[in-house]
TITOR-354350 format. One line per field, with one value per residue (C-alpha): x, y, z. Coordinates in pm, whole numbers, plus 50000, padded with zeros to 5 digits. Layout:
% TITOR-354350
c1 <- (X;...) $
c2 <- (Y;...) $
c3 <- (Z;...) $
***
This chain:
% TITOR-354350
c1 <- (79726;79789;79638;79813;80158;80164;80106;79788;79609;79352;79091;78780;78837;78907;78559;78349;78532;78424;78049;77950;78055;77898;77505;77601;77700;78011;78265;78439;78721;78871;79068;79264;79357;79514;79412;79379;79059;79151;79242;78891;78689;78834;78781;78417;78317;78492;78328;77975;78021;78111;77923;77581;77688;77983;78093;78342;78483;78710;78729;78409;78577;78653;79034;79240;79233;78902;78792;78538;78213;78350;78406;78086;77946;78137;78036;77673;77632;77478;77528;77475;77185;77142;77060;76870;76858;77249;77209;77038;77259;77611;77424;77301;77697;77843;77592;77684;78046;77945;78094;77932;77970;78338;78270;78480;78237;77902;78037;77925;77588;77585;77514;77464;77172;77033;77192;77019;77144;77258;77285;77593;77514;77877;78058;78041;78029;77722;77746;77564;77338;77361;77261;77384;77105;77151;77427;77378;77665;77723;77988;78087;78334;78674;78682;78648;78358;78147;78190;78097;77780;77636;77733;77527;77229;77167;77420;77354;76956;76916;77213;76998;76680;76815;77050;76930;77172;77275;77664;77764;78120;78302;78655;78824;79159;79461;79790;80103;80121;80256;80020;80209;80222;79878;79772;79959;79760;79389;79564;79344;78999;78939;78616;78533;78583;78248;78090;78272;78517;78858;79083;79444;79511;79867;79962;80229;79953;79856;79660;79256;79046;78816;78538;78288;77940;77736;77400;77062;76928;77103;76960;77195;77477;77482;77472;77757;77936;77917;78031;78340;78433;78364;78614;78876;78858;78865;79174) $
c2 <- (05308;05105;04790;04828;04908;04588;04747;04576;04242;04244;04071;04262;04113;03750;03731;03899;03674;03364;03487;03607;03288;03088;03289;03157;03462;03455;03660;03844;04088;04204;04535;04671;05046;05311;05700;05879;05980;05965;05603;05539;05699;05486;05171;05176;05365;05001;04836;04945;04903;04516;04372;04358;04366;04643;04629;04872;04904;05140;05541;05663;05760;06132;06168;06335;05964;05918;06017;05771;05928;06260;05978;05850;06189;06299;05941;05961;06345;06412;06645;06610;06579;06542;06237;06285;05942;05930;06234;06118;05739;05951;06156;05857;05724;05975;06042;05682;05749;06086;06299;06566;06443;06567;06824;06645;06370;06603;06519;06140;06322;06403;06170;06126;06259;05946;05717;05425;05452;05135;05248;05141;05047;04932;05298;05617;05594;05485;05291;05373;05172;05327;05227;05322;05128;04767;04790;04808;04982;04907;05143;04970;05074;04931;04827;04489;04434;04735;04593;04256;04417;04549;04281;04047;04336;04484;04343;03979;03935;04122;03907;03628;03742;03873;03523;03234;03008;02758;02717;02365;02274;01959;01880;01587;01561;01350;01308;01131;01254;01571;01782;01680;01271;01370;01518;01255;00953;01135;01205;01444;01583;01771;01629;01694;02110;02176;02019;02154;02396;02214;02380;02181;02331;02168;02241;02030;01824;01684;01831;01958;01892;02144;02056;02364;02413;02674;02554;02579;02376;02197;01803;01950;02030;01685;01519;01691;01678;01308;01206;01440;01335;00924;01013;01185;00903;00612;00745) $
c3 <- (07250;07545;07379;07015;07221;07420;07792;07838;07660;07484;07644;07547;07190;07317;07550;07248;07013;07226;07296;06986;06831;07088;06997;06610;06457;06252;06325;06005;06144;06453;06422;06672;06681;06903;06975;06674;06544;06184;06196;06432;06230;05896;06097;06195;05789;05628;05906;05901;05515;05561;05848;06002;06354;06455;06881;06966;07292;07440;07427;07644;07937;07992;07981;07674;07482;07518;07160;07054;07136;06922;06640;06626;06581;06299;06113;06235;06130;06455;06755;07140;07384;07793;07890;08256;08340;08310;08527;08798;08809;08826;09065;09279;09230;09402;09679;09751;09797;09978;09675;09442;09039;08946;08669;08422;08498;08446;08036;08022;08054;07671;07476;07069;06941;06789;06999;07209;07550;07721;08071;08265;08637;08668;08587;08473;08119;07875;07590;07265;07021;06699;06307;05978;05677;05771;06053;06411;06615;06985;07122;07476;07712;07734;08117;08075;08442;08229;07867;08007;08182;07879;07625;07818;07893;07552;07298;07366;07409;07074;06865;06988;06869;06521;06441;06219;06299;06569;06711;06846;06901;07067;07187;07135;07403;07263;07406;07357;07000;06868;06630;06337;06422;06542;06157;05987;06117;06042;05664;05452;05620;05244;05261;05599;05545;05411;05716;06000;06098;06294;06471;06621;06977;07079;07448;07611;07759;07428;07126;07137;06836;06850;06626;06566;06315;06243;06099;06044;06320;06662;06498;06144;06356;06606;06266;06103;06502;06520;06106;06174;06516;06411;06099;06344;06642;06340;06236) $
***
């Protein structure tokens, strides 16, 4: 609620925008949606229908909002289990700080039933690998330090083994132009859309051409990188 109401930004969805493009996996949707389990539970049914890849963060904590995990088992049909090794981390945790486990805590101890665990060093909470046929789930959780954490343990390494294609990107800085003097003088890139993706990023410094591929193989995309930035510094 706090993200779809404007109280905080959205930042989770920015850094996995950027890194999952980056391992060369196209990104299809991102959906934003606040505490109601109807309207969760609708989301990740249309996505695991759609995609191959689903990352959801947000919702494993242990306050009132916190409804995700309950979500996943109603669309996984599955019930609850202890997980000892999240046991004996929240138990190390709080010997650390000199504290027994809080009991509302003792609850990030259950965990789906046919859930992979990804094991959170930097909180409380655990995030969950999960698949539905040909979709792999990652359930994350929405503190931005822990989501980071486990993106880059579990979530990353196996994008990057499963992918078959290769991002490359360059930026071309201009300035003393505005974007549209800017996209008047390079005229129509119809012909260039097939080979490359181009995005216009005006600031009042100037105007980024941001000039991205995803391809087979990094020798396909430095060709297609250097026809579409020759045609854009010609003109």
């Amino acid at each position: 609620d706090e993200v779809v109401s404007g109280l905080i930004l959205n930042r989770n969805s920015q850094y996995l925008g950027e890194k999952i493009h980056e391992l060369g996996i196209q990104i299809s949707h991102i959906t934003t949606v606040g505490d109601s389990a109807s309207v969760i539970e609708d989301c990740i049914r249309v996505a695991l229908k759609r995609s191959d890849w689903v990352v959801l963060t947000g919702g494993l904590g242990t306050t009132h909002d916190d409804i995700t995990k309950s979500v996943l088992l109603k669309v996984f049909e599955c019930g609850l289990k202890k997980d000892y090794k999240v046991v004996r981390m929240l138990e190390e945790m709080f010997w650390i700080r000199r504290r027994e486990v809080p009991e509302i805590v003792k609850s990030q101890c259950e965990v789906p039933e046919n859930a992979d665990i990804l094991y959170n060093e930097k909180g409380t909470a655990p995030g969950f690998k999960m698949w539905q046929e040909d979709c792999v789930l990652f359930s994350l959780p929405g503190v931005p330090m822990e989501m980071q954490y486990l993106f880059e343990k579990y979530v990353a390494p196996e994008m990057i083994a499963q992918k078959n294609k290769t991002f490359l990107h360059r930026l071309i800085n201009t300035t003393g132009l505005s974007e549209t003097d800017l996209w008047d003088k390079v005229g129509s890139i119809e012909g260039l859309q097939g080979k490359a993706t181009i995005a216009s990023l005006p600031s009042y410094l100037g105007v980024r051409i941001r000039i991205s591929v995803l391809v087979e193989s990094k020798e396909e995309g430095e060709s297609r990188l250097d026809e579409v930035e020759n045609f854009l510094t010609q003109r």
